[in-house]
N, C-alpha and C positions, 0 to 999 in steps of 0.2 A: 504494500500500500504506500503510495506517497507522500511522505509529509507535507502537510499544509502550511501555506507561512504563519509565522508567528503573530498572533496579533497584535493587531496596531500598523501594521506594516503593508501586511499584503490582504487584505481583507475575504477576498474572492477570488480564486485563484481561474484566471483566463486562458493562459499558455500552460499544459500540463506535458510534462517530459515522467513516463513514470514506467524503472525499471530498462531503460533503452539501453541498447546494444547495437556495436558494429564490430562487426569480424570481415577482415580484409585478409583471403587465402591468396597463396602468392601466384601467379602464372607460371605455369610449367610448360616450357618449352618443348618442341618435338627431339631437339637432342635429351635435353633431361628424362625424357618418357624413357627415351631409348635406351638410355644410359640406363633407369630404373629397371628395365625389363631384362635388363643382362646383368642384374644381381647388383648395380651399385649402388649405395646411399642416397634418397633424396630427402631434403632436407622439407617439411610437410607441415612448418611450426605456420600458424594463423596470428595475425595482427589483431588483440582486442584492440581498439582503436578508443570503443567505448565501453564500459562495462557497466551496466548496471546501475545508470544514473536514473538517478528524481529530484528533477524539481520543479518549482511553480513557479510563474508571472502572473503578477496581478494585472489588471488592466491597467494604462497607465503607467507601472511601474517599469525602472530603467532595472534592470538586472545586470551587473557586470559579472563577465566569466574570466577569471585569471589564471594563467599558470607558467610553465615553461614552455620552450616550442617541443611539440612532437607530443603533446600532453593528451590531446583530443579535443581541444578546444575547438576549433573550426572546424571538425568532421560535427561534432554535435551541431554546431551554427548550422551543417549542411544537409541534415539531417530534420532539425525545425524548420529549415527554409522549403523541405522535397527536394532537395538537390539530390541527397544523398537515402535511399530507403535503409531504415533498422531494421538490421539482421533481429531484435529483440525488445518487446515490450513494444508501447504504444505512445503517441505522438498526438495531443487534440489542443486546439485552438476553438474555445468557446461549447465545446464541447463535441465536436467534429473532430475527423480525422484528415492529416496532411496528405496522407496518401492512403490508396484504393489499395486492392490485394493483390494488384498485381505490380504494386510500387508506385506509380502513375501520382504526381500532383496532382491532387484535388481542389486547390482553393488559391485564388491570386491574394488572399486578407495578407501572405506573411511576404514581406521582399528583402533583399538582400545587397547589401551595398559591402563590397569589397576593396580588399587593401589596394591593390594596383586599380585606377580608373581608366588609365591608358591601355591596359591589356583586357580592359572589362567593357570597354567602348568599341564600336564597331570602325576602323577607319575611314571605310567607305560611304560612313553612311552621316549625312549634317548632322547639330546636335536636336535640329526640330525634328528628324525622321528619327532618330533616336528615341525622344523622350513621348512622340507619338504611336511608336509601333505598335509599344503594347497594350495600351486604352483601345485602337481604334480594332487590334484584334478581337483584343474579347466584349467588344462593343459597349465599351464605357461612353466613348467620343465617338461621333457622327464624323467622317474625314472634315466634312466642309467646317465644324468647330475644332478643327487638331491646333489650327495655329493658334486661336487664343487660351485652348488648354496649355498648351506648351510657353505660351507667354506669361500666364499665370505662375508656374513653376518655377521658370527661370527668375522670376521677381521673389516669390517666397527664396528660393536661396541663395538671392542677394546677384544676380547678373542680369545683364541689359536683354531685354527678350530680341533684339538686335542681332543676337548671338546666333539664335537659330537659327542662322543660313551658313556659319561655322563648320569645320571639322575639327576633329579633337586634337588635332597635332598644333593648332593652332591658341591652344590655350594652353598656360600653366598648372603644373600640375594640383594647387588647390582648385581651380577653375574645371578645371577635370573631375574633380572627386564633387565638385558642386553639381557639374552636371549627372553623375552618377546616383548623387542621392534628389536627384530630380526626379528622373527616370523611374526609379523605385518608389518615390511619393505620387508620382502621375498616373500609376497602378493603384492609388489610394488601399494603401494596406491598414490594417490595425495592428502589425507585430513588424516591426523593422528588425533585421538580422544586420547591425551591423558587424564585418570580420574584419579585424585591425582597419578600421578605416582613414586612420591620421600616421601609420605609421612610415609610411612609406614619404610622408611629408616634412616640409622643413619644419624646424620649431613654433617659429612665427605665425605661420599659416596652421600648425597643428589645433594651437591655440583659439584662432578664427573657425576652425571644425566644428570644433568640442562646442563652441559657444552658438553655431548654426545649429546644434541638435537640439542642445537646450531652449533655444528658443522655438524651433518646432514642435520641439516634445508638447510644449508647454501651449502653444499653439492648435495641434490637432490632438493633443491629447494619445499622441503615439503609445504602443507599447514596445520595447527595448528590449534585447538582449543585446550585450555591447562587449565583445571578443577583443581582451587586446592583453598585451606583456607590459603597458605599459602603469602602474601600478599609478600614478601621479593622476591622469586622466578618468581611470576608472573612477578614483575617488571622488574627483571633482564635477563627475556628471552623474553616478548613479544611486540609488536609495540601497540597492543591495550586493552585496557581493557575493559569489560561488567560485571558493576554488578548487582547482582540479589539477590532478595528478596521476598520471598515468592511467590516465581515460574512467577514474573515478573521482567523482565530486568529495572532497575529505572537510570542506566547512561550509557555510552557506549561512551568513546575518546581515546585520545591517551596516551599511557602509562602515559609519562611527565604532558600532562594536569590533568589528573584526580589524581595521586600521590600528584602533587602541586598546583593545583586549584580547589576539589570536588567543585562541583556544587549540588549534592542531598546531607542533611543532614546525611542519613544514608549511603551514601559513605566517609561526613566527619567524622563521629562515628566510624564507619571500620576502619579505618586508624588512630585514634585516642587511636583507641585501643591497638594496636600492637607498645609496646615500643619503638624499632626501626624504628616505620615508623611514627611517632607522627608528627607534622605539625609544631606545636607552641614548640619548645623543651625550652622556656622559661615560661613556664605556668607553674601556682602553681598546685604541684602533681604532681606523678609518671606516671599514665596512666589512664585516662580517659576511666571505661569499658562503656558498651549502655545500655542506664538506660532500665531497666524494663525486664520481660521475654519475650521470641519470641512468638507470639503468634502459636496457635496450627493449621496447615493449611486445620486440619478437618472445624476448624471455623475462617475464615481470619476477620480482622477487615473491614468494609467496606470501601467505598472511597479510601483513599491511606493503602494499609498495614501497613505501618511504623507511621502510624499518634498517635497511644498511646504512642511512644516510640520518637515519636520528640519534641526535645525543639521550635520550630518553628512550631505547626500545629496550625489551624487557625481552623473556623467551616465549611470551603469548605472542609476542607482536609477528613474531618469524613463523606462526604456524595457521593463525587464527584473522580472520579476515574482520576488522573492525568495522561493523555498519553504522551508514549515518541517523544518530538518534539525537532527540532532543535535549535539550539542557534548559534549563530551570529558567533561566535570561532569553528563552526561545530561538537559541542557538540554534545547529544543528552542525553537529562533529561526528567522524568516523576517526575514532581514537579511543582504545581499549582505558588510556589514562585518563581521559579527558574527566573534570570532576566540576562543576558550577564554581571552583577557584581558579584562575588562570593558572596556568602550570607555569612552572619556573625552568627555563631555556636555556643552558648558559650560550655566552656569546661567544663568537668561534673572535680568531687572532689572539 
């Protein structure tokens, strides 16, 4: 069953992720068949990608999804979006399903704005036929009303509707990424997928993003899921955060709680890491990086994933898989220690 968000928070939960999985088996070659059939080893290990996540969006609510790269974070984004169909568990916005049984999108409500705008934009094609095509497909827009749909759009994210006779090689890459979350708003969705959407941008302009969503959000009353590494951001635009770890969700509160109270060691390590978001800013050393490498998610360690890389793992931790439960502050931790008092981390350097 999924946990509900905590109240106060997330009141009614609109986007449900409950129990979801992706397993990516690898392509086997016609040499490797071959090989296989004359007695040699092949190697047959599956990608959880995602294992076993739950979580909710409330209407409205920005959820940010943090973690390392290679975590699962964007295969889940693609996965909410229908990009991607779940090998496991079920997928509903308002209480529908994202996709049919035979994988197949169902519903244009959820869009998806991605990190590269240049590689997510058609070259051939203006930014008015772009941010037209897909209204006038699924018959949102009448053609002879496309241009002042699209003029509309270009005004909500701040460019001259002038533009629409444009191609994309011809704008900068914030001017890109404005038109990308056009295109995606011109589909009038209720659940916006964004996946790293400022990271591939300068600073400057990152900042002009972050502050375009917000005043959208706040505007159509969007709902958010918001993918990014970049810890600073997350905080500054969304009410909640979920992070994740080797394709399982290990905390999930509210911005302020988990910022200034982690409950999972490896959300205290995250944030430990990142200069400006450090906890302890009177601790000896500069920034405490996460001792050891990520493990490889062809081969997850068992039990808790993060248990080689935690200063806190016990011999339950290496055997016993900790599920995400409540905590008494309406948390939600997957950590066999985790107890309603902040657990105490020591600082790595």
């Amino acid at each position: 069953m999924t946990l509900a968000p905590p109240a106060g928070v997330a009141a009614e939960a609109f986007v449900v992720l409950d129990k979801v999985g992706k397993i990516f088996a690898p392509q086997i070659s016609l040499a490797e068949e071959l090989l296989a059939h004359l007695g040699a080893g092949l190697d047959r290990r599956v990608l959880h990608a995602v294992d076993g996540v739950d979580l909710t969006i409330a209407k409205g609510e920005a959820l940010g999804l943090v973690g390392e790269s290679g975590c699962g974070k964007s295969t889940l984004g693609r996965i909410l979006a229908g990009i991607h169909r779940a090998s496991e568990g079920r997928v509903r916005i308002d209480g529908r399903p994202v996709t049919d049984a035979a994988g197949r999108k169902t519903t244009t409500r959820v869009q998806t704005v991605f990190q590269d705008p240049f590689a997510s934009l058609d070259p051939r094609m203006t930014v008015g036929e772009t941010i037209s095509e897909g209204p006038i497909a699924h018959g949102f827009v009448e053609r002879r009303a496309a241009q002042a749909h699209v003029a509309e759009w270009l005004l909500r994210v701040g460019l001259d509707p002038a533009f629409a006779r444009r191609f994309p090689h011809q704008f900068s890459g914030g001017q890109r990424q404005r038109v990308a979350i056009a295109r995606a708003l011109a589909m009038r969705p209720d659940v916006l997928v964004c996946d790293e959407p400022v990271a591939s941008l300068d600073v400057s302009i990152q900042a002009q993003i972050v502050n375009l969503f917000l005043k959208l959000r706040r505007d159509l009353g969007l709902t958010l899921l918001f993918i990014s590494h970049d810890l600073g951001v997350v905080r500054h635009l969304c009410d909640r955060v979920a992070i994740m770890y080797l394709g399982r969700i290990v905390e999930v509160g509210t911005a302020a709680e988990v910022y200034g109270h982690p409950r999972h060691p490896y959300t205290r390590a995250l944030l430990d890491s990142v200069p400006r978001l450090r906890l302890d800013p009177d601790a000896a050393g500069g920034v405490s990086p996460i001792s050891g490498e990520l493990p490889s998610p062809l081969a997850p360690p068992p039990g808790c994933h993060f248990h080689p890389r935690c200063p806190l793992a016990e011999a339950r931790c290496r055997v016993e898989r900790p599920l995400l439960r409540r905590l008494a502050d309406g948390r939600d931790v997957a950590c066999h220690l985790a107890t309603d008092a902040p657990p105490h981390v020591p600082h790595g350097g």
